[in-house]
C-alpha positions, -999 to +999 in steps of 0.1 A: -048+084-108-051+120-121-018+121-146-015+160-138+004+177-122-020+179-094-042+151-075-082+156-066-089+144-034-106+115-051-095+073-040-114+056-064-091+071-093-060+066-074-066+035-059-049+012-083-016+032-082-014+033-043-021-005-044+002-013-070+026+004-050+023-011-014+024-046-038+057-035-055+076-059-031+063-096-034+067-116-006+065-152-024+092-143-051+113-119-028+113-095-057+116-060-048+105-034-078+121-003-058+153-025-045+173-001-070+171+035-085+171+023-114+141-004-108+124+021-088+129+049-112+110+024-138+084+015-113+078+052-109+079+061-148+054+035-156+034+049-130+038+083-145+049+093-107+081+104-116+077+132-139+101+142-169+137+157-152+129+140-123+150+116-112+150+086-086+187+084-065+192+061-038+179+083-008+146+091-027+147+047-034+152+038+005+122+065+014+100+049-007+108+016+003+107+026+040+070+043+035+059+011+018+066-011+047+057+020+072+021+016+055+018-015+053+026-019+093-002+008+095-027-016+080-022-048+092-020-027+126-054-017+118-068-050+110-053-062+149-028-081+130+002-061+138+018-029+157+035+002+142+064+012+164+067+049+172+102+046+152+085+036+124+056+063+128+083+093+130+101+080+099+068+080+081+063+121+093+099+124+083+094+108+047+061+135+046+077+166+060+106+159+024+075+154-001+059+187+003+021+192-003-001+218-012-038+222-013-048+242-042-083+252-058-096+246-094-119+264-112-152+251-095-136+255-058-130+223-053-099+209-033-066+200-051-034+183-034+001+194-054+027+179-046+060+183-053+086+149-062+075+112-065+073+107-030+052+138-027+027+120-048+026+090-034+021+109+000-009+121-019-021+086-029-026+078+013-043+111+015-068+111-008-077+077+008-078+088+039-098+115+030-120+095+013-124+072+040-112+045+025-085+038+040-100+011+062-108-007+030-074-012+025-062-046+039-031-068+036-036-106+028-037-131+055-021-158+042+019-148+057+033-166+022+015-135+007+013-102+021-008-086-011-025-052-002-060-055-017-089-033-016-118-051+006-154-040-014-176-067+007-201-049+025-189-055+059-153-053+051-148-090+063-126-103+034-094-116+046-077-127+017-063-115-015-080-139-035-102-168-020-092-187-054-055-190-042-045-176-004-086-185+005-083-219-003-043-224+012-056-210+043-088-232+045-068-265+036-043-261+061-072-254+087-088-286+077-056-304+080-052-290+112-084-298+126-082-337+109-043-345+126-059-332+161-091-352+155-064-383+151-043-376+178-073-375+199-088-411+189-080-438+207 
């Protein structure tokens, strides 16, 4: 991610931060890195989202959280694997219309997003991708023990899984079990 104070429309250097922060609650341990201001203060220090005389209070904590989960309905609705409700949609446009946005010009004409505020810039994170188009790269694991956001870069955007080496392999393995106890319950 561009570390000034604005953001070029451009995913590729922005994806790890948008990432990282759909993953900043993990569903195996239960840890929550924005549970607090304080942890998500740190979270968005470290991020360099949360600029110097900034600081993160416990409204500017529960939007972030509730964008989180907002987007990551949005993209396991995409995938078919879940629905947004239109409660969650209009708390998404209400967490945008308090992170305010502007598009601004640089030297050689091209497009800048400012934004104002932590949550401003995360806002700008989802937009570049969008913009981008690659949005619908963005996927959220399969396997329910995991829930990791991960960037699909297979050709036909068929990966399912975080990583084959861990959720892959779970998922398979409990498949073939699955199909071996029918197979026995089905002999005579």
């Amino acid at each position: 991610m561009a570390r000034a104070s604005s953001l070029r429309l451009d995913f590729e250097a922005g994806i790890p931060d948008l990432v990282a922060f759909l993953n900043t609650r993990d569903a195996a341990t239960g840890e929550d890195r924005l549970s607090s201001p304080d942890g998500a203060g740190r979270w968005l220090r470290d991020r360099a989202l949360l600029r110097d005389g900034e600081t993160c209070d416990e409204a500017l904590a529960r939007r972030l959280r509730r964008v989180r989960t907002v987007l990551t309905d949005l993209l396991r609705a995409a995938a078919g694997n879940g629905r947004v409700s239109g409660a969650a949609r209009e708390d998404l446009r209400r967490a945008v219309r308090v992170a305010p946005l502007r598009v601004a010009f640089d030297r050689d004409g091209g497009p800048r997003v400012q934004a104002a505020g932590p949550l401003g810039r995360v806002v700008a994170l989802v937009l570049a991708a969008w913009a981008e188009g690659a949005w619908g790269r963005l996927k959220v694991c399969r396997n329910p023990a995991c829930g990791r956001v991960f960037v699909d870069r297979s050709r036909n955007r068929s990966r399912s899984w975080c990583a084959m080496r861990w959720c892959g392999n779970q998922a398979k393995a409990r498949a073939y079990r699955r199909r071996r106890r029918a197979g026995a319950e089905g002999s005579p």
